[in-house]
VODRENSE-506637 format. One record per residue (C-alpha): x, y, z; residue in three letters. Coordinates in pm, whole numbers, plus 50000, padded with zeros to 5 digits. Example, Ala and Ser with C-alpha at 12.3 -4.5 7.8 and 13.67 -1.06 7.14 Angstrom:
% VODRENSE-506637
512304955050780ALA/513674989450714SER/
//
This chain:
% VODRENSE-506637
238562207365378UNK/234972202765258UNK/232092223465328UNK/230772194165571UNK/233932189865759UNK/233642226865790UNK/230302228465939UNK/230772197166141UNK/233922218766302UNK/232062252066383UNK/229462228766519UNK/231692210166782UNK/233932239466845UNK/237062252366816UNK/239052226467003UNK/239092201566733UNK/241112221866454UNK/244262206466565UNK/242802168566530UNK/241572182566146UNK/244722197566086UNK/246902163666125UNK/244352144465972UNK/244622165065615UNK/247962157265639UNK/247832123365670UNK/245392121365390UNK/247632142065180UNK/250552121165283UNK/248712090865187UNK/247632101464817UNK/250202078464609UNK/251962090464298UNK/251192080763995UNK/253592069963715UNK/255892085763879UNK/254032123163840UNK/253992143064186UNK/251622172764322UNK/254092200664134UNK/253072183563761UNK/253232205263422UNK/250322219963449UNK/251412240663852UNK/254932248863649UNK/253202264563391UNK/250372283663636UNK/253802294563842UNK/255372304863498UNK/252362327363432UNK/252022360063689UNK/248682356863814UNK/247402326563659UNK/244122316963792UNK/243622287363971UNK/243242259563726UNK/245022276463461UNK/247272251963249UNK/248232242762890UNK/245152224962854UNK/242402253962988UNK/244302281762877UNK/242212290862602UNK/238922292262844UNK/241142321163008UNK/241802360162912UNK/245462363862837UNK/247262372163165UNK/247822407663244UNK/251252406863191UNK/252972437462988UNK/253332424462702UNK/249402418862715UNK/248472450762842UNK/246602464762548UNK/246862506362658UNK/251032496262731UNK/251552478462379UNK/249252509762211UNK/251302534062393UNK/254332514162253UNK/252942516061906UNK/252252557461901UNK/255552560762054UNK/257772540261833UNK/255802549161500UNK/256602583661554UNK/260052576161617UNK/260442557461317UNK/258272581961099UNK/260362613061227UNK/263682592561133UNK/261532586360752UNK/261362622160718UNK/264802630460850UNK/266192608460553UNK/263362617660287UNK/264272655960342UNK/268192644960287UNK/267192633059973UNK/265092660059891UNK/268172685259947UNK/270612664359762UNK/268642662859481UNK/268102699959486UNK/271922703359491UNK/271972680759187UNK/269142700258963UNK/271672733159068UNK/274492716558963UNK/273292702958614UNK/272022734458565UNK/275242749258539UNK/276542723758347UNK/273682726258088UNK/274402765458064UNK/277932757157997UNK/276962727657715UNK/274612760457551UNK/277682781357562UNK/280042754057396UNK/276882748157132UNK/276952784657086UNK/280642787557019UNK/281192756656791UNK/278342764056559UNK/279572800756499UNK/282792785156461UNK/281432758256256UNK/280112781056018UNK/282782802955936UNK/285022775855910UNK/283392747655754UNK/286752735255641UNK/288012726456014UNK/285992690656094UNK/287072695256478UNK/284412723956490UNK/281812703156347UNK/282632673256568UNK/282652694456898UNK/279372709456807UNK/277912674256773UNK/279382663157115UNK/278152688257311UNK/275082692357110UNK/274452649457233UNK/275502661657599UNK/272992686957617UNK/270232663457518UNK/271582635657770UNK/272092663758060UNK/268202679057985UNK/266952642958065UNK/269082640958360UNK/267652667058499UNK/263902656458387UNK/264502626458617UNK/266022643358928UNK/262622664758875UNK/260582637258876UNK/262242619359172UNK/261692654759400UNK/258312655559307UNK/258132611759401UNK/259592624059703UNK/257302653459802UNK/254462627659718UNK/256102604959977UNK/255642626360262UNK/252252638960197UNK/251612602260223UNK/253792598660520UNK/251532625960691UNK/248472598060705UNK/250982580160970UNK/250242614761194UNK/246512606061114UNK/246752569761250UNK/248722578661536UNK/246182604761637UNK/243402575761598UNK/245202549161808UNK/245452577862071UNK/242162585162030UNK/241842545862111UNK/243712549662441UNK/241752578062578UNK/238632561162513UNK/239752527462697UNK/241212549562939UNK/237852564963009UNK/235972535663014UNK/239012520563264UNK/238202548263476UNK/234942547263508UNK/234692509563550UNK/237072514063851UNK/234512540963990UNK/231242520963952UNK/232962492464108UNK/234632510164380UNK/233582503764780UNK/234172519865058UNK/235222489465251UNK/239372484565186UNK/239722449665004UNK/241982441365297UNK/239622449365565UNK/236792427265362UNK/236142391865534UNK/237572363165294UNK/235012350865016UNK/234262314465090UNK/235442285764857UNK/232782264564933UNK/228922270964945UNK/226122245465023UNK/225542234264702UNK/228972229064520UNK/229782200164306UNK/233642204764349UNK/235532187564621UNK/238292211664666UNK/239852213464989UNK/239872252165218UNK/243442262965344UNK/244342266365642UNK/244472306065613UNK/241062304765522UNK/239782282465807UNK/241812311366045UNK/240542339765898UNK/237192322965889UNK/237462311066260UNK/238302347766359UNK/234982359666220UNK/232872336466425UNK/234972344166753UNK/234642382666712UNK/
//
């Protein structure tokens, strides 16, 4: 219905809605279809496929439009998702950083021992080597264990190395804390502002108890047609 068929009812009364009624739906009836297209074309299934899609929201306008508040667009929900699963994942990081951390503890103890025990061979096999420089097994011995010593010292120089790699690793790992803190600092600061938005904008009229916003004004350049819940709700006004 346009604004003048609107005026032109409240002006002759309430006993013509019917008459309007049937005649929108003859005109509605008599709107043909084109190339085979009908009212429900791609543009209404993707407006139905989007919660809360304004009205003339399709493929074509979408990018005139915010990003439907949908959860996977809610920008406090996806932060919240972020905090929460980066500190998941970090506190799983640390989990297996400290594993590694222990095992290679366990491994420094246990080339220790083998090191002492490579010094105690040396020991023995160059005291034996020397008073019996006759017997070549002495000599060889103290040459092999003398060779595993040296390869077991630089064992253990690397396992030193890769604990203190690893304790670099989570004083890096505590920046993640840092971020996380920031993002939340994000979310309480939207939050805020949320709030406070809601508060300056609040009435003390319920929205449901508010009489309908009109679709048409004097003045308009679109042709768009009022429902009929409109044209009740409207009517009920005007006869209160």
């Amino acid at each position: 219905m346009t604004q003048e068929e609107l005026d032109a009812l409240m002006s002759g009364g309430f006993d013509d809605i019917d008459t309007l009624e049937e005649d929108t739906l003859l005109v509605e009836e008599d709107l043909p279809e084109q190339d085979g297209e009908s009212f429900d074309d791609e543009d209404d299934v993707i407006a139905k496929k989007v919660p809360d899609a304004p009205v003339g929201y399709s493929k074509d306008t979408a990018h005139h439009w915010p990003m439907p508040a949908t959860d996977e667009n809610k920008m406090v929900h996806q932060l919240d998702d972020v905090t929460r699963e980066s500190e998941e994942k970090a506190s799983e990081i640390f989990d297996i950083i400290d594993g590694v951390s222990n095992q290679l503890m366990e491994g420094e103890g246990s080339l220790g021992n083998v090191i002492e025990t490579l010094e105690s061979n040396i020991a023995l096999f160059g005291t034996l080597h020397k008073k019996f420089p006759d017997v070549a097994a002495f000599g060889v011995q103290l040459e092999k264990n003398s060779a595993a010593l040296e390869e077991a010292n630089q064992i253990l120089q690397g396992l030193q190395t890769s604990g203190e790699s690893i304790m670099s690793v989570m004083d890096i790992m505590q920046y993640q804390d840092i971020h996380r803190q920031k993002i939340e600092r994000v979310i309480n600061v939207m939050r805020a502002l949320s709030n406070y938005m809601n508060s300056l904008f609040e009435g003390r009229i319920e929205d449901k108890k508010r009489v309908s916003s009109a679709q048409h004004i004097v003045g308009d350049t679109h042709n768009e047609l009022a429902s009929n819940e409109d044209i009740e709700a409207l009517l009920a006004q005007f006869s209160k």
